[in-house]
N, C-alpha and C positions, 0 to 999 in steps of 0.2 A: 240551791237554785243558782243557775247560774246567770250571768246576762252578754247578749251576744254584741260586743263590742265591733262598730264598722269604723273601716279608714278608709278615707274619701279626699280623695284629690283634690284642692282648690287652686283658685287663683285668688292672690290677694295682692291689692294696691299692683298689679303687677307682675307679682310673683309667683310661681306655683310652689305648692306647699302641702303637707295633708297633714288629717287631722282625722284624731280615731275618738271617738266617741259611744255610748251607749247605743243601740236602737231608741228607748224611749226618749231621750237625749235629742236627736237626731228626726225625730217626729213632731215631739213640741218645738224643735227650735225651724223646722219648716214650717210649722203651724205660725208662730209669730212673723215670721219674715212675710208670709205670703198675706197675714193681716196686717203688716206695715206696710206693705205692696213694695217689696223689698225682695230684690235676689238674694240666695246664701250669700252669693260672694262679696253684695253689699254688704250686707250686714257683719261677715266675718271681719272686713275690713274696718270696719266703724268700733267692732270689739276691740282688732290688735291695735288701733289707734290709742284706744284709752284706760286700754290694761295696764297694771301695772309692775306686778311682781309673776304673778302665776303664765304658763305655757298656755300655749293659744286653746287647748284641747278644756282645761280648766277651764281659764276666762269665757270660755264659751256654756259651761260647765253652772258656774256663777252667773251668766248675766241671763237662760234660763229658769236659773232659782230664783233670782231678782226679780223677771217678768211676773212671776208667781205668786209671791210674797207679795210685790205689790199691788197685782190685781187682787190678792185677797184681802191686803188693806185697805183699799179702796170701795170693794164687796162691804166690810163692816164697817166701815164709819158711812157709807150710805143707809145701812138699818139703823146705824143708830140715831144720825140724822131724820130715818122715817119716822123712827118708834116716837122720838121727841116731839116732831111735827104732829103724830097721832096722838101723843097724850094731850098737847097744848089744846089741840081740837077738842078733844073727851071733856077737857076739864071747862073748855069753855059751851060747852055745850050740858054743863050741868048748872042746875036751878042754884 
């Protein structure tokens, strides 16, 4: 299986630059900008800002793994936050 990598032309801070990335890459990371009401080329910009080793193509790579991660740690410690709140209830709600 293969995966169809696109390179896409930006401007950054400025500059024009491109940057090849996944499709699925490339989908969620429109998907986050447009829920931080954010252009690509803001946001690419705000990555190369506080990158620090890796190529922009990377960095960009990594900080949709990080959106990820974090909304899924966030997803479980709100259940388990729930489940607590629900047992606290259960147990006070028994005789």
């Amino acid at each position: 299986m293969t995966s169809l990598i696109l390179k896409r032309s930006v401007v950054v801070n400025g500059h024009k630059t491109s940057v090849s990335l996944e499709e699925a890459f490339w989908s969620d990371f429109k998907d986050i900008a447009q829920a931080q009401r954010a252009t690509l080329s803001e946001l690419i910009g705000e990555i190369d800002q506080t990158r620090e080793h890796a190529n922009l193509s990377s960095a960009i790579r990594l900080f949709v793994l990080g959106h990820f991660l974090n909304k899924h740690q966030r997803i479980e410690a709100a259940d388990v936050h729930h489940a607590g709140v629900n047992g606290e209830r259960a147990q006070a709600l028994q005789p």
